[in-house]
N, C-alpha and C positions, 0 to 999 in steps of 0.2 A: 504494500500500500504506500500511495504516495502522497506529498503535501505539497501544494502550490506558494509560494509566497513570493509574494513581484513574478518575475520569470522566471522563478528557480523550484526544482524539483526535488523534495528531499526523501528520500525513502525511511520511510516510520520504522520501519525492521532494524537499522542498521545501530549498534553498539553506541556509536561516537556520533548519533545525531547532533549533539545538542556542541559541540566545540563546531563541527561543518554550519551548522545555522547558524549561529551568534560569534564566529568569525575567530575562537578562543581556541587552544591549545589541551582543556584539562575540565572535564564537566561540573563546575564549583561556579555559582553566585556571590561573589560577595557583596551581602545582602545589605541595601538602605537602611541606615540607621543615624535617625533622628537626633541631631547635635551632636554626632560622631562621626560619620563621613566625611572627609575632606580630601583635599583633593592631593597629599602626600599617598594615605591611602589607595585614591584612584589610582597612583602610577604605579605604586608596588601591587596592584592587582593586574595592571595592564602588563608588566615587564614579564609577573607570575605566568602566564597565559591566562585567566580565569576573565571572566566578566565583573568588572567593577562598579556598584551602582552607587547610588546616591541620591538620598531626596530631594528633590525641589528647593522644600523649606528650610536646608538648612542654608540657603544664598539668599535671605528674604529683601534684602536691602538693593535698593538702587545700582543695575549693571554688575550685581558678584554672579549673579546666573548668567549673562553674556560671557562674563570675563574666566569662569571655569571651563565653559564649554566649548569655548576658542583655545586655551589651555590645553583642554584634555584629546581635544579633537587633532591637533598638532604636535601633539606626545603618542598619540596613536598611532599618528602617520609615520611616525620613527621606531615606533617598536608595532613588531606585527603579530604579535606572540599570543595578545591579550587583546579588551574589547571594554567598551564601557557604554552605561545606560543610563536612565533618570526616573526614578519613582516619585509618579504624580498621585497626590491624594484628590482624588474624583468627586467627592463630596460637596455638595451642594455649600456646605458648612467653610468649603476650605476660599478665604476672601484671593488668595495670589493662584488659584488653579488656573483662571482662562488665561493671563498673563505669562504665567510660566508656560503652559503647551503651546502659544504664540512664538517664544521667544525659543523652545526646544524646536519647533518644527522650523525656526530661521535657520537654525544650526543644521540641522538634519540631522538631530540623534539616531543615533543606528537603532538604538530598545528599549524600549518601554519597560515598566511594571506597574501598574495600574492597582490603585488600592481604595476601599472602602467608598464603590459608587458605581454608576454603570460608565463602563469603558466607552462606550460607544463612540465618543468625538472622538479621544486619541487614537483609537483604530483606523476610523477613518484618513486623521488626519498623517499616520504615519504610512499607513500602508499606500497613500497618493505617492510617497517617495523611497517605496521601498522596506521601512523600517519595518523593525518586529519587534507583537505589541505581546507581553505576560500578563495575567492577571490574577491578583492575589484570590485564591478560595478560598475558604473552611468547609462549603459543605456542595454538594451536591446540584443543592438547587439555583446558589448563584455561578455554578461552575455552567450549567445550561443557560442564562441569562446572557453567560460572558461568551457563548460558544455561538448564538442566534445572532452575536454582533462579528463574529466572525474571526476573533481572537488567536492568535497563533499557539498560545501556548496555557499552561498554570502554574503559577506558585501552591502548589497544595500548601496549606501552613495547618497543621497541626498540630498536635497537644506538646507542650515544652517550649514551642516558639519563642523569642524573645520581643518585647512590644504584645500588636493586636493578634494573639494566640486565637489558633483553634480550638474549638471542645471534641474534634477527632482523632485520633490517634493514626499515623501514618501508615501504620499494618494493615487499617481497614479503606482508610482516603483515598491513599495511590491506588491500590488495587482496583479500587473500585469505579475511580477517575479512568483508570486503564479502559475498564470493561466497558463502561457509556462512552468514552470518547475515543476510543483507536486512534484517529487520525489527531490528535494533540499532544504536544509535548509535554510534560509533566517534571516540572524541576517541585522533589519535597523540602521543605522548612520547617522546623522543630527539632528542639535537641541533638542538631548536629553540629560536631568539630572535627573531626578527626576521617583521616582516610576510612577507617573501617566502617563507620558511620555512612558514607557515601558509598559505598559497597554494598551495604543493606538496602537502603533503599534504591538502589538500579535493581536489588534481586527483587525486587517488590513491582518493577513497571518502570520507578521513575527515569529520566535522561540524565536525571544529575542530582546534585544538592546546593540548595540555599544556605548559607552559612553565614552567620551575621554575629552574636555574641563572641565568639572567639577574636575576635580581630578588635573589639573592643580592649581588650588587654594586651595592644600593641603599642610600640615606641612611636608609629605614628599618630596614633591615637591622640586627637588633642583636649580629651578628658583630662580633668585633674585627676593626680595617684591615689589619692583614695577612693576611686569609683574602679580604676583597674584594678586595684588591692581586694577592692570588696570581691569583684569579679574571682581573683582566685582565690579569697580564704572560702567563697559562698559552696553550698550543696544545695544540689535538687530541692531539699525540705526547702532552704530557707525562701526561693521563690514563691512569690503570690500573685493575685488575679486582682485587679481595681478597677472600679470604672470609673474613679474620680479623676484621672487626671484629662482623657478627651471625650467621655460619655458612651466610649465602645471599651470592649474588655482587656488592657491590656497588663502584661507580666511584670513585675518590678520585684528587686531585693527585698525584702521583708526587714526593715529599718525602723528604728523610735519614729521618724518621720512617716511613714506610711504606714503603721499603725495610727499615729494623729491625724491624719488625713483623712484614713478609714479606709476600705475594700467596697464600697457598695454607693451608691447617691442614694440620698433619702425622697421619700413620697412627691417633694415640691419637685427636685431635680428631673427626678423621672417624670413625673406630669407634664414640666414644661418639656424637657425631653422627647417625649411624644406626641406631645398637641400639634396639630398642623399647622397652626396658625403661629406656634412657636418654637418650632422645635431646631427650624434653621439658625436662628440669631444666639437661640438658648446654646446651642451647641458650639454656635462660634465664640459666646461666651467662655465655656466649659474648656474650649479647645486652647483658646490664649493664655484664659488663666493656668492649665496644664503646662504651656509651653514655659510659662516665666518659671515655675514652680523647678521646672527640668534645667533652665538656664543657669535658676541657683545653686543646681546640684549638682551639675560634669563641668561648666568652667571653671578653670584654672584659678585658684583665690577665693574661690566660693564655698560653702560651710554645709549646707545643707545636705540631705541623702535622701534624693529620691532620684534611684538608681534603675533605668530599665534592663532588663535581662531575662535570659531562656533558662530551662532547666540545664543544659549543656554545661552552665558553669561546674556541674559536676568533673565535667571533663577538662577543666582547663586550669593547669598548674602554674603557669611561669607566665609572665610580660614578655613578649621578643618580638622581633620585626617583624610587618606582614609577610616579608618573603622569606622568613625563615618559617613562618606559620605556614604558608602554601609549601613548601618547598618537602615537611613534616607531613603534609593531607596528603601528599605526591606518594610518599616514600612510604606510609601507611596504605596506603590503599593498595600498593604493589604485593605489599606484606600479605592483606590480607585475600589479594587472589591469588596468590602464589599459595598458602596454607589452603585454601577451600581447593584447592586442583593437585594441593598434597605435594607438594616441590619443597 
């Protein structure tokens, strides 16, 4: 079976789909992560082979989204190993969405990730120049929503995700992603760092793995050290679920601070939350005041801890470069087909 995208024909059967579509060396995302991407990151993703992403909103300010993507797109051109993309939040709720997909499609971003909204324009608008668009799942039925708009591929995110987690567990998602959509590519998210980790889920369906917490506890990382720190003293327990900081469910350290915060919105939240008549401005509300809340916590000199993160922190011991982080998924993952094939 085959997949059209612009002029090019990809055969769905084939191992190494997902490095031949998205132009990459090594089937790894590294995955957008909100006031942690930047653009040192970007190039130690690009030089790695892997797909390097990045949100939108972490360039909110006047020409920093021009001026990364002129950056990133000319550091491409000199290394051809790696690839990079842009995660746009689709949300009705998000005030810099049409701006920012204006200002990627001047660039010609090569790819998309699409998250919490119907994809519908970005598809549109990338696929007029070629581009290939992901779009973030958790379940089923917005994986059909996003497939009727004609979407190249998915971010399955399931359970352990770091950020807006799933409530599915990847054993049952991909699979099952597989069985309804044959002809889409399927990159899974949740609880991965390490090559073996990406070996799992290819036996499962997927093309690849999304991997975002781990690179958080890198020397490019421009978190302050005690949000890396927390990253590798934390364990799976200490992870939790909150819907206070953008009014959708996402994963954060378990810290004094997100215990005061609290794990849930109370009665008024939710009301305005869902009312039609409010739930857009409510949510833009929710979603700002989240953002300062996070600004206080990963910049450099700043006190606070409200720390986002996957269950993966289980997995992740040491602070070190991202290409020594990629270079480690590489060398793992050999490891562990070389033992499943008994060598």
């Amino acid at each position: 079976m085959y997949i059209c995208i612009g002029s090019k024909y990809f055969n769905m059967k084939k191992i190494d789909l997902l490095p031949e579509l998205l132009k990459i060396n090594f089937p790894v995302i590294m995955a957008p992560m909100f006031l942690v991407s930047n653009a040192e990151m970007m190039k130690a993703g690009i030089r790695g082979g892997v797909m390097a992403t990045f949100p939108s909103l972490n360039f909110r300010k006047e020409g920093e989204l021009d001026a990364i993507l002129t950056e990133l797109s000319v550091y491409c051109s000199k290394h051809t190993t790696g690839n990079y993309g842009v995660n746009l939040i689709v949300q009705k709720s998000n005030p810099y969405y049409k701006k920012h997909l204006d200002i990627c499609v001047k660039h010609k971003v090569p790819f998309y990730i699409t998250s919490l909204g119907s994809p519908q324009e970005v598809i549109q608008a990338a696929h007029a120049y070629g581009a290939v668009v992901f779009c973030d799942v958790t379940n089923v039925e917005h994986a059909h929503k996003c497939a009727s708009y004609n979407c190249d591929g998915f971010i399955a995110v399931g359970q352990g995700a770091g950020g807006h987690a799933g409530p599915n567990p990847l054993q049952v998602l991909v699979p099952t992603l597989r069985k309804q959509f044959p002809n889409k590519v399927i990159v899974a998210a949740g609880g991965l760092a390490s090559g073996a980790g990406l070996l799992s889920v290819k036996v499962l369906g997927a093309h690849g793995a999304s991997i975002g917490t781990r690179f958080i506890a890198s020397s490019e990382s421009p978190v302050n050290e005690a949000y890396k720190n927390a990253i590798v003293k934390a364990g799976m327990q200490d992870i939790v679920m909150t819907t206070k900081l953008s009014g959708s469910p996402s994963t954060i350290i378990n810290t004094p601070e997100a215990s005061h915060m609290g794990y849930s919105q109370n009665w008024f939240e939710k009301l305005m939350s869902n009312h039609p008549r409010t739930k857009k401005y409510f949510k833009m509300l929710v979603q700002a005041r989240g953002m300062k809340k996070l600004e206080q916590s990963v910049l450099p000199n700043n006190y606070k801890k409200l720390w986002i993160a996957g269950k993966s922190v289980e997995l992740i011991d040491d602070i070190i470069s991202c290409e020594e982080i990629i270079t480690r998924i590489k060398e793992e993952y050999k490891v562990s087909v070389d033992t499943i094939c008994g060598k």
